[in-house]
mmJSON file of the N, C-alpha and C atoms, coordinates in Angstrom:
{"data_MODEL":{"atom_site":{
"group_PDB":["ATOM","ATOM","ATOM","ATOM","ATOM","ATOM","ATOM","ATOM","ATOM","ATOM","ATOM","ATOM","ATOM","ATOM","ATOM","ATOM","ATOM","ATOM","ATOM","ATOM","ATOM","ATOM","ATOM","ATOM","ATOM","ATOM","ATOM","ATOM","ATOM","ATOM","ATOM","ATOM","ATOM","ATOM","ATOM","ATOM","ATOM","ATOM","ATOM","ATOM","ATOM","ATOM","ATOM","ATOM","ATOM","ATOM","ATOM","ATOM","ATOM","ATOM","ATOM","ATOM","ATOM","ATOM","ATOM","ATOM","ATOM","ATOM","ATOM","ATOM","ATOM","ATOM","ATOM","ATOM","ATOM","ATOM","ATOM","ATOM","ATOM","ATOM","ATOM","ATOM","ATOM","ATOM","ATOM","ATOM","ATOM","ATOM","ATOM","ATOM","ATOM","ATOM","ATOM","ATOM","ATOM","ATOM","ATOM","ATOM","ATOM","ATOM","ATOM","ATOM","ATOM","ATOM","ATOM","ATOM","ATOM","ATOM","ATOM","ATOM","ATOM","ATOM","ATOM","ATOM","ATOM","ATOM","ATOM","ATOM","ATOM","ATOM","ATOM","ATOM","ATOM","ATOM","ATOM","ATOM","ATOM","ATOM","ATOM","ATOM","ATOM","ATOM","ATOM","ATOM","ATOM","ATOM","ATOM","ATOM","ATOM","ATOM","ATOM","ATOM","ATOM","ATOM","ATOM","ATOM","ATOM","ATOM","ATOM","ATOM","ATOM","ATOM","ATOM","ATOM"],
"id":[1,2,3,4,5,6,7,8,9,10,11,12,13,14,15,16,17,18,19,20,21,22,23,24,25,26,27,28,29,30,31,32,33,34,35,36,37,38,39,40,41,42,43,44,45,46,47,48,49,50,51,52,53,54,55,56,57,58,59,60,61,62,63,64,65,66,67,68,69,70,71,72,73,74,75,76,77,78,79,80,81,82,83,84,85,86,87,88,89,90,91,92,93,94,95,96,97,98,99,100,101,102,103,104,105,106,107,108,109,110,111,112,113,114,115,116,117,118,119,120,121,122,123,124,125,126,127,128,129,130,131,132,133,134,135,136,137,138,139,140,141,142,143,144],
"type_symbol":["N","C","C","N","C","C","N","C","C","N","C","C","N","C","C","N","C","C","N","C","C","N","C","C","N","C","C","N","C","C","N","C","C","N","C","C","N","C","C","N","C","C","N","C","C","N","C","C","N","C","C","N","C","C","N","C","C","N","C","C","N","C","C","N","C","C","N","C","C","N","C","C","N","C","C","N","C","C","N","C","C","N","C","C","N","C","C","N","C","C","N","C","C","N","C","C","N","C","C","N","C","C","N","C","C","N","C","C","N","C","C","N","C","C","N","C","C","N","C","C","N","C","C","N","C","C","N","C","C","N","C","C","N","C","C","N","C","C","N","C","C","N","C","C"],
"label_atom_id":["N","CA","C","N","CA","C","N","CA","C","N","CA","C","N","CA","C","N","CA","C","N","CA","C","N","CA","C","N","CA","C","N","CA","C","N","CA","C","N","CA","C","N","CA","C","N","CA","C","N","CA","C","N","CA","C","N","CA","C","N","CA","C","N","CA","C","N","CA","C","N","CA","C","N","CA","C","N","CA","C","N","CA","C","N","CA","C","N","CA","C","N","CA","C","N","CA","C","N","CA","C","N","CA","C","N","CA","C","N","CA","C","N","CA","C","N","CA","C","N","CA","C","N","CA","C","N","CA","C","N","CA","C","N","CA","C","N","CA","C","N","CA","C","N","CA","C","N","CA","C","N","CA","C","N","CA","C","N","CA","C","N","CA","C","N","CA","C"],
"label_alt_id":[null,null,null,null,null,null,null,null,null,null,null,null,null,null,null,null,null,null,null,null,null,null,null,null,null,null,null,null,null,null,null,null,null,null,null,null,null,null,null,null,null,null,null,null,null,null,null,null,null,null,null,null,null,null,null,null,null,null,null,null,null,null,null,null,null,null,null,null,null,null,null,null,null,null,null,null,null,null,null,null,null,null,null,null,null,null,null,null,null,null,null,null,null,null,null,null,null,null,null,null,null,null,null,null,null,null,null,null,null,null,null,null,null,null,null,null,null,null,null,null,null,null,null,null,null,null,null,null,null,null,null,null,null,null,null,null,null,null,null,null,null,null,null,null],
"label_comp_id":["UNK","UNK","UNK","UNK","UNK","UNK","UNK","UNK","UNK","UNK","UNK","UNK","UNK","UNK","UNK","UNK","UNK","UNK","UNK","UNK","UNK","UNK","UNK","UNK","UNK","UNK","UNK","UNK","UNK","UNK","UNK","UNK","UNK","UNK","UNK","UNK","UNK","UNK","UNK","UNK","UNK","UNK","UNK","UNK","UNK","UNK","UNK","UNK","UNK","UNK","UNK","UNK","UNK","UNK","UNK","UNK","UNK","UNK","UNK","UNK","UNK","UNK","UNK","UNK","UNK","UNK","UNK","UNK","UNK","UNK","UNK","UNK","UNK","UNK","UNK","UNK","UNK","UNK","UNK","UNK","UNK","UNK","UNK","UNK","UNK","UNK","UNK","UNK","UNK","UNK","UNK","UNK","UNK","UNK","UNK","UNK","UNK","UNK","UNK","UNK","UNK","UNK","UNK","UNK","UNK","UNK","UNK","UNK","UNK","UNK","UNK","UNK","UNK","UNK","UNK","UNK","UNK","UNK","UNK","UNK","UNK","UNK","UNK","UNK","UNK","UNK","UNK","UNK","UNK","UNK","UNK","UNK","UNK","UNK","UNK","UNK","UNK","UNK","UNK","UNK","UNK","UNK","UNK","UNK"],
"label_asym_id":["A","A","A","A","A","A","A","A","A","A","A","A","A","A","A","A","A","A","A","A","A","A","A","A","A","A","A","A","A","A","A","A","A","A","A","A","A","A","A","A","A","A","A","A","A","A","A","A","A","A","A","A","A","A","A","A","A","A","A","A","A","A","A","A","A","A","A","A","A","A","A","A","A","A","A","A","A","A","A","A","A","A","A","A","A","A","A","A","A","A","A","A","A","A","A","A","A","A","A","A","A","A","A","A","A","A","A","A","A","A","A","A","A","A","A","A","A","A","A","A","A","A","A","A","A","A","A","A","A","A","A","A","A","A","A","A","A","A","A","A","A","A","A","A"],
"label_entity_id":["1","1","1","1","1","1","1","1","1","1","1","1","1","1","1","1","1","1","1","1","1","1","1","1","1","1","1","1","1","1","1","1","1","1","1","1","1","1","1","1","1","1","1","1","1","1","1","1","1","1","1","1","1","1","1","1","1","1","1","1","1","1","1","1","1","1","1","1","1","1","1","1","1","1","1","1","1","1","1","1","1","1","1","1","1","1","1","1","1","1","1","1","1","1","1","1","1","1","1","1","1","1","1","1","1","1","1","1","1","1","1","1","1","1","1","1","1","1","1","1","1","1","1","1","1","1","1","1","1","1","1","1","1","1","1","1","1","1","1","1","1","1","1","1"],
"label_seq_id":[1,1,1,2,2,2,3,3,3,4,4,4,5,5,5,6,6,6,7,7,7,8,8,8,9,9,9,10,10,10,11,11,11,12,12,12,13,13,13,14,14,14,15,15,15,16,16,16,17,17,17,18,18,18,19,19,19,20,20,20,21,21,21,22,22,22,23,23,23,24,24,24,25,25,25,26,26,26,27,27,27,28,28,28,29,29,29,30,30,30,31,31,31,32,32,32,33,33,33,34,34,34,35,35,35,36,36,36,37,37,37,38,38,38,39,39,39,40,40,40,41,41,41,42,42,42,43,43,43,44,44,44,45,45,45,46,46,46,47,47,47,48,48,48],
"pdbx_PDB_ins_code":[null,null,null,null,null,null,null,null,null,null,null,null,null,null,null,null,null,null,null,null,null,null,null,null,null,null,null,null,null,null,null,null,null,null,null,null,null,null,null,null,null,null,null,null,null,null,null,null,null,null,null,null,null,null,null,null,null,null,null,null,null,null,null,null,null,null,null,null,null,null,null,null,null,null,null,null,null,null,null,null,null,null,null,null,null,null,null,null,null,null,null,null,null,null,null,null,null,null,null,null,null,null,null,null,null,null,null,null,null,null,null,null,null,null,null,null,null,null,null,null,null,null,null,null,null,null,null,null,null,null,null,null,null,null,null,null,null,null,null,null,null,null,null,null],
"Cartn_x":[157.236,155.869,155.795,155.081,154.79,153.316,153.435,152.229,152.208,151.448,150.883,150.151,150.086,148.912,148.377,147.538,147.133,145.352,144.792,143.419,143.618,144.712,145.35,145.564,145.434,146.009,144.895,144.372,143.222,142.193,142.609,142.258,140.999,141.72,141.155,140.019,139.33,138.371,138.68,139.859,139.986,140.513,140.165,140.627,141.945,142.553,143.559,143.401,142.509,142.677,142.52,141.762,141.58,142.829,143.782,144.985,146.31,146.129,147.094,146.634,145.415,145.106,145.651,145.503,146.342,147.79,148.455,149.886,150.017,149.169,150.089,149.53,148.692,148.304,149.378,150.034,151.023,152.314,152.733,153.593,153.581,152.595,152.334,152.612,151.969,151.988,153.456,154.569,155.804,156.144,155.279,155.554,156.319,157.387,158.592,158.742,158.442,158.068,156.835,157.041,155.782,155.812,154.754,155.052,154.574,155.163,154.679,154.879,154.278,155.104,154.265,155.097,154.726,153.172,153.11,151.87,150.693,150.791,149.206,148.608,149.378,148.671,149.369,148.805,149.226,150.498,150.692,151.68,151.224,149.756,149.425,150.088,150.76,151.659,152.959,153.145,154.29,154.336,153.079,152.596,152.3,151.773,151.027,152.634],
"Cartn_y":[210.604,210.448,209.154,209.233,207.94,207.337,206.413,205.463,204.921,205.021,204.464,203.508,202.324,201.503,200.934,201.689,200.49,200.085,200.708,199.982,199.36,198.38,197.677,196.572,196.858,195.404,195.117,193.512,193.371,193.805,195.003,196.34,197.127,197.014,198.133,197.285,198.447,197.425,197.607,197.999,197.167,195.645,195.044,194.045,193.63,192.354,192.534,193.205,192.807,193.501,194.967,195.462,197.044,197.468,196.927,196.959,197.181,195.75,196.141,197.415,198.124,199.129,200.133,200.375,201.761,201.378,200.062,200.145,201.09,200.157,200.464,202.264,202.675,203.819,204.576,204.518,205.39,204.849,203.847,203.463,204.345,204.457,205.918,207.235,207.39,208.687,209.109,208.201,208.41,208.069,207.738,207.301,206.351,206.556,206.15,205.32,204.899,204.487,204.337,202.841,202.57,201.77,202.854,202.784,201.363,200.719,199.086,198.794,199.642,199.454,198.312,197.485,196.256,196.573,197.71,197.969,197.744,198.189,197.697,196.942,195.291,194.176,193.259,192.435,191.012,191.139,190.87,191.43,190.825,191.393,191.173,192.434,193.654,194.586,193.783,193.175,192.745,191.308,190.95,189.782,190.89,192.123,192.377,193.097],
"Cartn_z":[122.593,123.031,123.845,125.083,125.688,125.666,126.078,126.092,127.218,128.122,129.38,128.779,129.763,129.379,130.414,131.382,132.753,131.827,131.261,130.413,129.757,129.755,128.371,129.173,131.087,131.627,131.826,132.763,133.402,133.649,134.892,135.104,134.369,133.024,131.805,130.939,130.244,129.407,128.175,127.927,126.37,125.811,125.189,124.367,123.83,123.232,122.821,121.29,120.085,119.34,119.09,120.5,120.348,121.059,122.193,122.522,121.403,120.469,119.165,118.294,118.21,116.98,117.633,119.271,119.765,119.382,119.803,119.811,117.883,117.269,116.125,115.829,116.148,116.019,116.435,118.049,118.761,117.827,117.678,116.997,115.299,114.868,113.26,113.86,115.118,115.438,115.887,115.545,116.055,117.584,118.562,119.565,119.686,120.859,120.778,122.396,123.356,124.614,124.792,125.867,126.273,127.635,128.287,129.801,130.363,131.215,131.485,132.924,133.818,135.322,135.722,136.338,137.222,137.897,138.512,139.37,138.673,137.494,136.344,136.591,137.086,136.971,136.257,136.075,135.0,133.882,133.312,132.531,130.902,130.597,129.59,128.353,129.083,127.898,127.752,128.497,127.778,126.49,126.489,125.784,124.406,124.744,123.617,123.011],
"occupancy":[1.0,1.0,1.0,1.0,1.0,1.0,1.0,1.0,1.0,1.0,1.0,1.0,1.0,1.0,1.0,1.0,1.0,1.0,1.0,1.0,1.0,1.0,1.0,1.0,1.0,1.0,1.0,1.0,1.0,1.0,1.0,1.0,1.0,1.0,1.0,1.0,1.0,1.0,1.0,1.0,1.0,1.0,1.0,1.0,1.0,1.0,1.0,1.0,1.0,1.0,1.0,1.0,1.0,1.0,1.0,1.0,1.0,1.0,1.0,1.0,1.0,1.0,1.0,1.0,1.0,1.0,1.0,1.0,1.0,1.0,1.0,1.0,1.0,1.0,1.0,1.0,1.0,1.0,1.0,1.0,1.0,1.0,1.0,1.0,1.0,1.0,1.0,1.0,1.0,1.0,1.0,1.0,1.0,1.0,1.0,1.0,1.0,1.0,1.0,1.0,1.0,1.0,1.0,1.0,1.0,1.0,1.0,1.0,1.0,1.0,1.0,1.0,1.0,1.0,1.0,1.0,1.0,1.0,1.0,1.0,1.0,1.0,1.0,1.0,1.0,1.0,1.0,1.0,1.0,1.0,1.0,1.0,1.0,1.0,1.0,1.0,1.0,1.0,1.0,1.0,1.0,1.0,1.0,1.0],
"B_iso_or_equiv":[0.0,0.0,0.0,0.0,0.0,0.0,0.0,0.0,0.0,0.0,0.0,0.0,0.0,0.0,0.0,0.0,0.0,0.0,0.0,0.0,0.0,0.0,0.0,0.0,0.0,0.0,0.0,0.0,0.0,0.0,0.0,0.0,0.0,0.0,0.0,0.0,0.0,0.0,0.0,0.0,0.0,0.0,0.0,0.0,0.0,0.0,0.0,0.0,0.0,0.0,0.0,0.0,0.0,0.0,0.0,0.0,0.0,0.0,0.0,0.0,0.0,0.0,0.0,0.0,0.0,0.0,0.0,0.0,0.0,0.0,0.0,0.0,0.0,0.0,0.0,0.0,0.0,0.0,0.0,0.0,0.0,0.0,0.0,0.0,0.0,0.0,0.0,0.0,0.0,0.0,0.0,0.0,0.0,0.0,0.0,0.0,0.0,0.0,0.0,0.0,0.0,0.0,0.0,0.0,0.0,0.0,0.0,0.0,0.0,0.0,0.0,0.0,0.0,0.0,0.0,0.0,0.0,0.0,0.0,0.0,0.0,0.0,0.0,0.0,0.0,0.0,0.0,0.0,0.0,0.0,0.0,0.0,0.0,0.0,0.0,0.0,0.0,0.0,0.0,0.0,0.0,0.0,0.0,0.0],
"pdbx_formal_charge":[null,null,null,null,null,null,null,null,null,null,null,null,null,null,null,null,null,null,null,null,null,null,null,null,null,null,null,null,null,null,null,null,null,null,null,null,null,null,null,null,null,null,null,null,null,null,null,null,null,null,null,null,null,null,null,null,null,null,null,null,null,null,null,null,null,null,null,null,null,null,null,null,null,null,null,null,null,null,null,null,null,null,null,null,null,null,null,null,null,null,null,null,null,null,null,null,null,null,null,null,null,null,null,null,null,null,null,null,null,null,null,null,null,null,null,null,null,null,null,null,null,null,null,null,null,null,null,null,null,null,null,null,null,null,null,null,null,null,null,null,null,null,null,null],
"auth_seq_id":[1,1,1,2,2,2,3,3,3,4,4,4,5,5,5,6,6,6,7,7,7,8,8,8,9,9,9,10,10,10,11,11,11,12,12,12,13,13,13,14,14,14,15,15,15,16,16,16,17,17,17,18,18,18,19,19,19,20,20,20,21,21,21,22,22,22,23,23,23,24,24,24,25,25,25,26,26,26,27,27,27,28,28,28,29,29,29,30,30,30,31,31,31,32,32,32,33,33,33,34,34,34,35,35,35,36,36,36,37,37,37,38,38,38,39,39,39,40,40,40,41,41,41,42,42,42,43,43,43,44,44,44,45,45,45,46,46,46,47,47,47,48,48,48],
"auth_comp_id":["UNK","UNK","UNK","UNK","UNK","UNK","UNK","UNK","UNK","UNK","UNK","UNK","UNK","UNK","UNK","UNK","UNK","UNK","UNK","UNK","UNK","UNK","UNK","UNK","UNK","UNK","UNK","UNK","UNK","UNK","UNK","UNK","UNK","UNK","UNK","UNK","UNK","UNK","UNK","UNK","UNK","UNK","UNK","UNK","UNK","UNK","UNK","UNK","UNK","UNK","UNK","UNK","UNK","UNK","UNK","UNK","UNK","UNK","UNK","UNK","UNK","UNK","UNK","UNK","UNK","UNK","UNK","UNK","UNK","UNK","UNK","UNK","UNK","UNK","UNK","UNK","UNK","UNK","UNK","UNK","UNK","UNK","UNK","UNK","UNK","UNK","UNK","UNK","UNK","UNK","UNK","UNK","UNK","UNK","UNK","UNK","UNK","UNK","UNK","UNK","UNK","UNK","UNK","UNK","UNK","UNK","UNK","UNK","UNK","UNK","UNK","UNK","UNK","UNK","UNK","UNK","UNK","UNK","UNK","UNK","UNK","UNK","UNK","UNK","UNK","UNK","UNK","UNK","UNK","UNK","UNK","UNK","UNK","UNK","UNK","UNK","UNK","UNK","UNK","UNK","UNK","UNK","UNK","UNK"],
"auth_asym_id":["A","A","A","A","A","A","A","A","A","A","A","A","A","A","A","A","A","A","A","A","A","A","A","A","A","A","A","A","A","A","A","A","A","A","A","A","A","A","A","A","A","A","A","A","A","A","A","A","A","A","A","A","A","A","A","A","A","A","A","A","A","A","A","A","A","A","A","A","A","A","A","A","A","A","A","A","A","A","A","A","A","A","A","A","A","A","A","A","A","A","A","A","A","A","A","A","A","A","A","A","A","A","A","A","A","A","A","A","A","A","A","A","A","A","A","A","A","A","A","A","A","A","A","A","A","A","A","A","A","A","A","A","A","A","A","A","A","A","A","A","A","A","A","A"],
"auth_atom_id":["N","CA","C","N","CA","C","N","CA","C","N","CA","C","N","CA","C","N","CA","C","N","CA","C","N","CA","C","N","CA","C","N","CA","C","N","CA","C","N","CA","C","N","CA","C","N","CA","C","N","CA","C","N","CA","C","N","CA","C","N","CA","C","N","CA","C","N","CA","C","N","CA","C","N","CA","C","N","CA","C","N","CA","C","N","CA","C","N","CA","C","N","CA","C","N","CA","C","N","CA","C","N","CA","C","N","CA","C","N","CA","C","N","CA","C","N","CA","C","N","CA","C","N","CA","C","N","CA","C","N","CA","C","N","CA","C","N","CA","C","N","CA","C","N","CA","C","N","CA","C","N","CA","C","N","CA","C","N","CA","C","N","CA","C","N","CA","C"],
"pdbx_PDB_model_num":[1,1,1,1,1,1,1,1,1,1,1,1,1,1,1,1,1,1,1,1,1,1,1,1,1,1,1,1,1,1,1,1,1,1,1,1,1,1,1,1,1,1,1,1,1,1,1,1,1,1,1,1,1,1,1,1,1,1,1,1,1,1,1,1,1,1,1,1,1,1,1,1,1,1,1,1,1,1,1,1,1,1,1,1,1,1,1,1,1,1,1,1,1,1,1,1,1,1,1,1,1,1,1,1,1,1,1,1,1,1,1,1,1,1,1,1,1,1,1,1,1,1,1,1,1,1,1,1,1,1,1,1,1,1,1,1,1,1,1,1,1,1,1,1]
}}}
């Protein structure tokens, strides 16, 4: 399972703590990748 995250950069309007409840959510749901392309923006997924 992947995980995109461009609403997770700048860009997007989520938060960091509503940012960590998806990670760990996809992370239960067995999700296994998580998409982080440079183009998003800032590189606040790779912080989170």
């Amino acid at each position: 399972m992947v995980l995109g995250n461009l609403e997770v950069q700048d860009w997007g309007t989520v938060n960091e703590d509503h940012a960590l409840e998806i990670l760990h959510e996809f992370e239960e749901c067995g999700g296994n990748f998580i998409e982080t392309a440079d183009v998003y923006g800032m590189v606040l997924e790779n912080h989170l």
